[in-house]
C-alpha positions in Angstrom: 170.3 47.5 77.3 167.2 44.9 76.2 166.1 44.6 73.3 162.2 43.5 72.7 162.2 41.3 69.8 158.7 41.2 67.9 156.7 37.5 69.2 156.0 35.0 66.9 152.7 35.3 65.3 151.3 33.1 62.6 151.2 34.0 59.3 148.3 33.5 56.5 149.4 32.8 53.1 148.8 35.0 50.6 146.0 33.8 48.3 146.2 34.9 44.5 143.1 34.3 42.6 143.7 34.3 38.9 140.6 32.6 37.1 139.1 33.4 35.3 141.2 35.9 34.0 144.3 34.2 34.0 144.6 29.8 33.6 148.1 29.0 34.3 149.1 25.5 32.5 151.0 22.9 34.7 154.3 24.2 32.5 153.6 28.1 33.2 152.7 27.4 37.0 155.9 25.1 37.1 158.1 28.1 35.5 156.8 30.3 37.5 157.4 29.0 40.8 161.2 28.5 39.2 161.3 32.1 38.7 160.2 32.9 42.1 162.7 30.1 44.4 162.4 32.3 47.4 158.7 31.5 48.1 157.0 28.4 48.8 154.4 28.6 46.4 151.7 25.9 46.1 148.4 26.2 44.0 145.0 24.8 45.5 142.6 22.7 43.9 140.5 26.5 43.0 144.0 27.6 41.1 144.3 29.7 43.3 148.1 30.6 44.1 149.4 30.3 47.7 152.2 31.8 48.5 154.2 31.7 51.3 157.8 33.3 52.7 160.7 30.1 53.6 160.1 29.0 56.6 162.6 29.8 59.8 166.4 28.3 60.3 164.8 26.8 63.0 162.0 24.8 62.1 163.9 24.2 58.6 166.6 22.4 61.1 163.9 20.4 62.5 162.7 19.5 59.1 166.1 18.3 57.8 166.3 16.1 61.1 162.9 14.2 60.5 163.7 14.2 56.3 166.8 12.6 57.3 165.4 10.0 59.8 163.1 9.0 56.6 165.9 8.9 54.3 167.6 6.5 56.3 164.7 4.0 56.3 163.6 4.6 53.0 167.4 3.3 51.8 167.1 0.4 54.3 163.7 -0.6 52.3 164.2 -0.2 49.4 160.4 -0.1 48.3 160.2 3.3 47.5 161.2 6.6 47.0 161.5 9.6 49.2 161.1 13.5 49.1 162.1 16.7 50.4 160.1 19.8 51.0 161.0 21.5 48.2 159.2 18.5 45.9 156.2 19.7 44.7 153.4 17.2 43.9 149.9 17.6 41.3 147.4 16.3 43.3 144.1 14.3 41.3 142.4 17.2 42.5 144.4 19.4 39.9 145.9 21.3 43.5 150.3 21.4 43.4 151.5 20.7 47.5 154.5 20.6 48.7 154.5 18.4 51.6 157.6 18.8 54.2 158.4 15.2 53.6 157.0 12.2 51.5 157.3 8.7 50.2 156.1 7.2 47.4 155.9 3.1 46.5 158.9 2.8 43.9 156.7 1.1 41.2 153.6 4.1 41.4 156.8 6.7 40.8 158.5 4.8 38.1 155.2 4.2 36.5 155.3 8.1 35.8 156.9 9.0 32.4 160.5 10.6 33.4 159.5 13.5 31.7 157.0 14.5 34.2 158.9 13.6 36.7 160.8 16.6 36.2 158.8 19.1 37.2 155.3 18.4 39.6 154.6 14.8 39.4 151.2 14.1 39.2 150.8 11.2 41.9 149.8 12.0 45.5 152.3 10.3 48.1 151.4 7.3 50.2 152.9 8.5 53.2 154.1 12.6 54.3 155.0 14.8 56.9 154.2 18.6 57.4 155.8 20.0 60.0 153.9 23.2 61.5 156.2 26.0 62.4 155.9 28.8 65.3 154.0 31.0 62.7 151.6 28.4 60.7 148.1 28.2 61.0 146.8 25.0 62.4 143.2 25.5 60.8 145.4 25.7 56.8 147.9 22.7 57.5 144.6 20.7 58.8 142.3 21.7 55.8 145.9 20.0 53.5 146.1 17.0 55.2 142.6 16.4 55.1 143.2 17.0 51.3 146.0 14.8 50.9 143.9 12.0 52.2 141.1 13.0 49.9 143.3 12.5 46.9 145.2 9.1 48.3 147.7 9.4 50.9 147.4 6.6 53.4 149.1 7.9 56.4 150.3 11.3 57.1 151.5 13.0 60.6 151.2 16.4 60.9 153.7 17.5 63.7 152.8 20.7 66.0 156.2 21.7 67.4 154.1 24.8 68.8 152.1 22.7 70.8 154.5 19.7 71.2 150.8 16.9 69.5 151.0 15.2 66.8 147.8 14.7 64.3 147.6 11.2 62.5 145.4 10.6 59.3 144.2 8.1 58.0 141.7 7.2 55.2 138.0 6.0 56.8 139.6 6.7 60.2 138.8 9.5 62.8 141.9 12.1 63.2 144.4 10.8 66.2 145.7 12.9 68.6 149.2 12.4 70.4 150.3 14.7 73.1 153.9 15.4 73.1 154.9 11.3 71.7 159.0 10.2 72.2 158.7 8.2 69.2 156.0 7.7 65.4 155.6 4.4 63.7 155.1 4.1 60.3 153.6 0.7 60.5 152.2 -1.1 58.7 152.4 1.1 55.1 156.0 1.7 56.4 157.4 -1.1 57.9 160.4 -0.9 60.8 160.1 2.9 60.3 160.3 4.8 63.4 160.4 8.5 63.9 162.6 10.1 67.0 160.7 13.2 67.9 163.9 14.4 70.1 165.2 15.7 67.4 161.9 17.7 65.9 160.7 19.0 68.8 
């Protein structure tokens, strides 16, 4: 007896627009993301909510692999701080992303007042990771990074497990491609950090 399972498609968030009916404060949108753990819920620079479902064991496995390859260096450094995907961050655009992974320069992060630390930090990370999944649109996680670098981030790799490429940006710098790479370096924002994409892919 076989069994057809359903074929990975990708998935488009769900977009909530709220204004201007509704103007969530940081606190409220912070709370209510809380209330709602299950989702990945981010808000865009239009406060608009996007929402979407957790992400496949899968890919999540991948993630933890590359988060931990990062945590390693970033305790070797000791020059900054490192995140998770469940960090979320307040962009200068007034948008809240959750990159899949991130470091920060220790002195920008403990610069922020520890209360506000606590819930989305308004900073935008120096360095991140997303890491598309079988389902994600490659158009939306584009259209973010692009973002992130518009609001400060200095280097940040999107990873395309579906297409095994890797998409490096960069502020003032044209987009590089990688086809199916062994190995990312983080130099020279993150030096002697290198990336084993055996384990992501």
């Amino acid at each position: 007896m076989t069994t057809n399972l359903p074929i990975a498609t990708e998935i488009i968030p769900v977009v909530l627009q709220l204004q201007p009916a509704i103007a969530l404060t940081d606190d409220q949108f912070y709370e209510l993301c809380q209330l709602n753990h299950n989702f990945h819920i981010e808000r865009n620079a239009d406060g608009e909510l996007v929402i979407m479902p957790p992400t496949g064991s899968e890919t999540d496995e991948r993630n933890f692999n590359l988060v931990g390859q990062l945590w390693v260096w970033t305790k070797q450094d000791g020059t900054g701080v490192g995140f998770g995907s469940s960090g979320g961050f307040t962009l200068p655009n007034g948008a809240v992303r959750s990159p899949d992974a991130a470091w920060i320069k220790r002195d920008r992060w403990e610069a922020i007042p520890p209360e506000l630390r606590k819930k989305f930090a308004p900073i935008c990370p120096e360095f991140l990771i997303e890491l598309r999944s079988e389902t994600d649109n490659l158009r939306i996680l584009q259209d973010k990074m692009q973002e992130y670098i518009d609001n400060g981030t200095q280097l940040g790799w999107l990873i395309d497990r579906k297409q095994r490429r890797v998409f490096i940006y960069r502020p003032n710098i044209s987009v590089e491609i990688l086809d199916n790479p062994k190995t990312l370096y983080g130099e020279p924002l993150l030096p002697g950090f290198v990336l084993d994409l055996s384990q992501v892919w």
